[in-house]
N, CA, C and O atoms as a GROMACS GRO file, in nm:
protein
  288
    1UNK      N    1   5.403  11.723  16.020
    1UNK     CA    2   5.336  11.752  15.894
    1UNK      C    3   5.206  11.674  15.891
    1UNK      O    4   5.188  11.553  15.907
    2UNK      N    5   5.132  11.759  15.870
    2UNK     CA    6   4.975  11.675  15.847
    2UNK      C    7   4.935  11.572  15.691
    2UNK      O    8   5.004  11.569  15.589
    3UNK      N    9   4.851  11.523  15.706
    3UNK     CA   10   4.832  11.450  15.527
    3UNK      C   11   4.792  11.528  15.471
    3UNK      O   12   4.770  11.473  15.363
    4UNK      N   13   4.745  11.686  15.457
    4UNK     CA   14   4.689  11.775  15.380
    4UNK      C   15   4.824  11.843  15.332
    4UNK      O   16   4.810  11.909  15.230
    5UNK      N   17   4.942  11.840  15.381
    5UNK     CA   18   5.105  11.926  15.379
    5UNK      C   19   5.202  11.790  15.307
    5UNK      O   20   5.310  11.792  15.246
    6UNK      N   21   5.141  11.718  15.331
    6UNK     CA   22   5.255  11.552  15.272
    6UNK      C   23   5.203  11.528  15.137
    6UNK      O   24   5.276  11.483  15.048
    7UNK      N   25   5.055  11.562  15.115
    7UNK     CA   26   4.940  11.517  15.011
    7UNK      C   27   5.017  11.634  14.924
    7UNK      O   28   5.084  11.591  14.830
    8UNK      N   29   5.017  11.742  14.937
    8UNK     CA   30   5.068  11.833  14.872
    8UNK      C   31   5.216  11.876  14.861
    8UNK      O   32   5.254  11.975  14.799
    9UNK      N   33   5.285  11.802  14.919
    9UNK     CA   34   5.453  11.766  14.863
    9UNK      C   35   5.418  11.709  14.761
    9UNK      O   36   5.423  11.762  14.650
   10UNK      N   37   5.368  11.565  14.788
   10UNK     CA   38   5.399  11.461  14.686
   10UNK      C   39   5.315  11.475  14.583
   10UNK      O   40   5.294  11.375  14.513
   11UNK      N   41   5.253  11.596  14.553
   11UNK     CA   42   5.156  11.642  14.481
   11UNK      C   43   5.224  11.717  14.383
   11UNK      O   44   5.190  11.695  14.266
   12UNK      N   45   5.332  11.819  14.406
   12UNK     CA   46   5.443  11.931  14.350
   12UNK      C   47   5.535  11.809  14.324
   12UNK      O   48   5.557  11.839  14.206
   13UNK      N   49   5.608  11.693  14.341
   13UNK     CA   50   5.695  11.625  14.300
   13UNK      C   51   5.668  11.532  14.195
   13UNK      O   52   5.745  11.466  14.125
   14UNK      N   53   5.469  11.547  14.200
   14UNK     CA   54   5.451  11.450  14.048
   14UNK      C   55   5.430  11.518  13.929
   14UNK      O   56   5.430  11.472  13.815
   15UNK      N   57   5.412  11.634  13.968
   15UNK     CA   58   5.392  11.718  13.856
   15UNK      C   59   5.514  11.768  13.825
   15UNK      O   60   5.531  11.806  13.709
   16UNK      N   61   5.641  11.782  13.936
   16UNK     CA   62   5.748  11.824  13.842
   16UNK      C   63   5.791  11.714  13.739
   16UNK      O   64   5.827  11.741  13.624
   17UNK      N   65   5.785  11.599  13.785
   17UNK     CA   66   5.831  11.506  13.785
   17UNK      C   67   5.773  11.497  13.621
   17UNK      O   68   5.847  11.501  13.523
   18UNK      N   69   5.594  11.481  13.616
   18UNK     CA   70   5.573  11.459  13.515
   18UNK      C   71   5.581  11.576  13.399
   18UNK      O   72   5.538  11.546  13.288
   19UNK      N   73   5.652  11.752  13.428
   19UNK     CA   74   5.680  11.793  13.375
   19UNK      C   75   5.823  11.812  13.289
   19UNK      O   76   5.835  11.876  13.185
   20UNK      N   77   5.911  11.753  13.349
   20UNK     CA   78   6.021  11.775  13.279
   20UNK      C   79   6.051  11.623  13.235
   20UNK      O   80   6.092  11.538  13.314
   21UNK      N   81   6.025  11.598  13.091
   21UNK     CA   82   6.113  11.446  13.019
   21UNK      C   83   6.246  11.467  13.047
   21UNK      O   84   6.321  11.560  13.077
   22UNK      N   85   6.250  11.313  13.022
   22UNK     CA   86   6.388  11.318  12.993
   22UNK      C   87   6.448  11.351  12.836
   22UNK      O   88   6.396  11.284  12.746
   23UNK      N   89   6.554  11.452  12.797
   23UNK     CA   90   6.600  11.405  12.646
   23UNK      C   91   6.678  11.313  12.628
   23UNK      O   92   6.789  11.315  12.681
   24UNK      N   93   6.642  11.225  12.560
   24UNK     CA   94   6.760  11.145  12.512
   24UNK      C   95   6.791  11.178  12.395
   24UNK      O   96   6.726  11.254  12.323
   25UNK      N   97   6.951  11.094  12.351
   25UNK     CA   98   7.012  11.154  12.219
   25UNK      C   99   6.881  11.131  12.092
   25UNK      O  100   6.858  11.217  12.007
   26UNK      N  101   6.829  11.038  12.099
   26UNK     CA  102   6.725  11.037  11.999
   26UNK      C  103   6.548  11.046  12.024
   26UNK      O  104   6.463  11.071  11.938
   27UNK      N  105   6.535  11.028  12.115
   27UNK     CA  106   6.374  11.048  12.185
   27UNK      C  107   6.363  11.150  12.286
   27UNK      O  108   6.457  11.220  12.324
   28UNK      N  109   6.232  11.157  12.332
   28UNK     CA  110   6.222  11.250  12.440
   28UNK      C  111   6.121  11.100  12.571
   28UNK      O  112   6.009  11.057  12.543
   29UNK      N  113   6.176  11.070  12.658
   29UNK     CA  114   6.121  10.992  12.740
   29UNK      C  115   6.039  11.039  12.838
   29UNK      O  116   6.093  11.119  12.914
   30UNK      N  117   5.887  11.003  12.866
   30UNK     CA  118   5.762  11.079  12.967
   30UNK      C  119   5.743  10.984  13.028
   30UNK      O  120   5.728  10.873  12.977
   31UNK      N  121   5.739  11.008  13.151
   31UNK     CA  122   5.704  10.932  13.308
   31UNK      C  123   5.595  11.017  13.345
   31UNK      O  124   5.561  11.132  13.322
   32UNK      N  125   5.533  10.874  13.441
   32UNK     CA  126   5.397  10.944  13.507
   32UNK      C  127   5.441  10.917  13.645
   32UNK      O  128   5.533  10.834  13.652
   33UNK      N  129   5.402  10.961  13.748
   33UNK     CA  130   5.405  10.905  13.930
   33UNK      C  131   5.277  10.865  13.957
   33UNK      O  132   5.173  10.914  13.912
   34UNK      N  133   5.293  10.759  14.045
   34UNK     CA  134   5.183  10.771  14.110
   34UNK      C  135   5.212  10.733  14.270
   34UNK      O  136   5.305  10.656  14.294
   35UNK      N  137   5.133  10.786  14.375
   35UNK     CA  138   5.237  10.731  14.519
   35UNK      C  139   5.085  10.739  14.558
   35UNK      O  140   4.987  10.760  14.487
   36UNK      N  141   5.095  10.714  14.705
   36UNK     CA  142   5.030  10.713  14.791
   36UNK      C  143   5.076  10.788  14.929
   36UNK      O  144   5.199  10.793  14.929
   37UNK      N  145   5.026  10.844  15.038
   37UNK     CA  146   5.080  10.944  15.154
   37UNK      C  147   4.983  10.896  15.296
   37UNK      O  148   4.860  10.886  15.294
   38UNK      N  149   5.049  10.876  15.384
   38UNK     CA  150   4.996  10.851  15.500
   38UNK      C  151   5.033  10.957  15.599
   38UNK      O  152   5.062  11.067  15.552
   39UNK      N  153   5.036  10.942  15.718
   39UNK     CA  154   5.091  11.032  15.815
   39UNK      C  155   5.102  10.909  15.987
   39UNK      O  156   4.989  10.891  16.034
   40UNK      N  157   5.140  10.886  16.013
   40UNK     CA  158   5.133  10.819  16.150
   40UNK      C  159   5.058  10.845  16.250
   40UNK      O  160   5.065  10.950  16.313
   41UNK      N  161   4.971  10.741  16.279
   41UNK     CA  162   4.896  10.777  16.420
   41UNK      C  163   4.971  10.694  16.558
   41UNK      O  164   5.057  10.606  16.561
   42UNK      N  165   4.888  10.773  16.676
   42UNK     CA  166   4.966  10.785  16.760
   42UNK      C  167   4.969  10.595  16.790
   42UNK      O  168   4.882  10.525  16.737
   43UNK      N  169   5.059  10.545  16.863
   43UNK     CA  170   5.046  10.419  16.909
   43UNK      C  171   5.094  10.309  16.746
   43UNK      O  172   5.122  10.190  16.760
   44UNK      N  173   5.096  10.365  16.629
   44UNK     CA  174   5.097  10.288  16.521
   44UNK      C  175   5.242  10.210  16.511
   44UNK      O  176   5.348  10.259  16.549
   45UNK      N  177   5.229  10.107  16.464
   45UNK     CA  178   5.373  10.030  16.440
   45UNK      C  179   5.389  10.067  16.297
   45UNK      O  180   5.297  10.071  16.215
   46UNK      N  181   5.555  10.103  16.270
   46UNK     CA  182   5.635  10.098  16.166
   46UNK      C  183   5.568  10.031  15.999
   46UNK      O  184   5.583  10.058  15.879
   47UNK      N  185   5.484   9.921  16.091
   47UNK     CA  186   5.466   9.775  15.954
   47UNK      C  187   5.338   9.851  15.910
   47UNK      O  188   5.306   9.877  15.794
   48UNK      N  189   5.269   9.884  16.027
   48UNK     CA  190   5.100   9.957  16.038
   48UNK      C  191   5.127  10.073  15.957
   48UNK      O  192   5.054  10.084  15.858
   49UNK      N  193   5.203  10.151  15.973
   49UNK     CA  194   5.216  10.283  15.927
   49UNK      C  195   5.247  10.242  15.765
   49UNK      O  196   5.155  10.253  15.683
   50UNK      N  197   5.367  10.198  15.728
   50UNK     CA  198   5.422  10.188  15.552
   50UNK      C  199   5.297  10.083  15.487
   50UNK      O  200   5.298  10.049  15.369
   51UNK      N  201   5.205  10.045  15.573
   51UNK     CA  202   5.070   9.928  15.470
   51UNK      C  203   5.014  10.027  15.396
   51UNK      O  204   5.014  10.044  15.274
   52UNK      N  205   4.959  10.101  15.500
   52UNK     CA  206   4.849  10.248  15.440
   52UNK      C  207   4.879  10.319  15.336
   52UNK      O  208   4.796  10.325  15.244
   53UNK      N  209   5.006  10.391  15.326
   53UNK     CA  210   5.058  10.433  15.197
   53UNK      C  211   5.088  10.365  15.059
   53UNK      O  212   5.057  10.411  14.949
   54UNK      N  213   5.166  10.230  15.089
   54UNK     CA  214   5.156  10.128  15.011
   54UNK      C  215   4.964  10.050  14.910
   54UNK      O  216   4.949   9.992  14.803
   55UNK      N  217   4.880  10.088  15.003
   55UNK     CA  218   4.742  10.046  14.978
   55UNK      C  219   4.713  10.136  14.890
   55UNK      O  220   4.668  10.084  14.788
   56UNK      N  221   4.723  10.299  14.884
   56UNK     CA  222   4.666  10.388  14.856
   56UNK      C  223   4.792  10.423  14.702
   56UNK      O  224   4.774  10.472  14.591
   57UNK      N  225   4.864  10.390  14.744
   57UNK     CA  226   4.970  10.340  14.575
   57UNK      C  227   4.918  10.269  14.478
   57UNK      O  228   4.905  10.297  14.360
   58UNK      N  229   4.875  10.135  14.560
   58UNK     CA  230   4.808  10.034  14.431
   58UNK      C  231   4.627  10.137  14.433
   58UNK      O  232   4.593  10.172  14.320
   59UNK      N  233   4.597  10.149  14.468
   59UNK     CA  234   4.455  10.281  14.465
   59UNK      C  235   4.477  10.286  14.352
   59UNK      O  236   4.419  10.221  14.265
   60UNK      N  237   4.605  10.400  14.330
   60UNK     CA  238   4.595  10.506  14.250
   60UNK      C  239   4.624  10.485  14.117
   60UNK      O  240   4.600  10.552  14.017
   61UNK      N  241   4.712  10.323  14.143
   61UNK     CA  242   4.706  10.264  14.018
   61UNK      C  243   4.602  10.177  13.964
   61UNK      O  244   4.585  10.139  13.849
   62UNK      N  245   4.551  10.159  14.047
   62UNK     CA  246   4.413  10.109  14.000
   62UNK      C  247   4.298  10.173  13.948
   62UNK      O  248   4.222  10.116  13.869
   63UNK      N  249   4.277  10.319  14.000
   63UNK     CA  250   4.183  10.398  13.946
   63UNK      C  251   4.233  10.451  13.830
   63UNK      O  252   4.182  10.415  13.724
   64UNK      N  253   4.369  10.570  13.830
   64UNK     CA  254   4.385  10.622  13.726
   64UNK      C  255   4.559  10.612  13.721
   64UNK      O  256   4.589  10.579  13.836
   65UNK      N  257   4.658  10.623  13.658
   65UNK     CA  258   4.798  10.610  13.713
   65UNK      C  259   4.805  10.769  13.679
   65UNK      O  260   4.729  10.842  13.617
   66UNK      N  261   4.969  10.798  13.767
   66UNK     CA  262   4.979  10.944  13.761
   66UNK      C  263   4.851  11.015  13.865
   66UNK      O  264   4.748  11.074  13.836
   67UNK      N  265   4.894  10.989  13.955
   67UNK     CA  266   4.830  11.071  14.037
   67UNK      C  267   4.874  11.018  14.181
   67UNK      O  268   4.940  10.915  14.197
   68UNK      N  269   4.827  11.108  14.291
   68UNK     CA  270   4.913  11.087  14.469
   68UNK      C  271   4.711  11.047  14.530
   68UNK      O  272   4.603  11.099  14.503
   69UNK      N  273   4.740  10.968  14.591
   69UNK     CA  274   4.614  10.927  14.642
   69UNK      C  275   4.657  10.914  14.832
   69UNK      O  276   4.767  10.886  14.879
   70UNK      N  277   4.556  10.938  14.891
   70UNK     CA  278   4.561  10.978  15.064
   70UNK      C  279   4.524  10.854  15.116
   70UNK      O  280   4.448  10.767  15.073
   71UNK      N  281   4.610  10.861  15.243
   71UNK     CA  282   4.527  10.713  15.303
   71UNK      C  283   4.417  10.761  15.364
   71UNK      O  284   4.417  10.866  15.428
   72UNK      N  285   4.321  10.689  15.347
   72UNK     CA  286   4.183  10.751  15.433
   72UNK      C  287   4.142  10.730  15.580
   72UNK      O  288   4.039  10.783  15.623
   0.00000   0.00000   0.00000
């Protein structure tokens, strides 16, 4: 899967996500997502690979929350 096919999973899972509340017996509870998506390059270590996605998480909470941001 490329980051343009991962970017757009986790793209359909924030919007379901942020479409359906939860009901509770007395409120209705709204969540936002926000993630980040990498893809592995060749030769990359495990630690190398989960930083990038993790970086582009705090991104996205840093720019706007609720939203999937790419590692670049």
């Amino acid at each position: 899967m490329g980051l343009e096919a991962a970017y757009a999973v986790a793209e359909r899972i924030r919007a379901d996500f942020v479409g359906h509340p939860a009901q509770l017996v007395s409120e209705t509870l709204r969540a936002t997502v926000s993630t980040g998506v990498a893809i592995s390059a060749t030769g990359e270590t495990f630690s190398t690979l989960l930083s990038r996605p993790d970086a582009a998480l705090y991104a996205a909470k840093r720019s706007r929350r609720n939203r999937v941001n790419r590692d670049a």
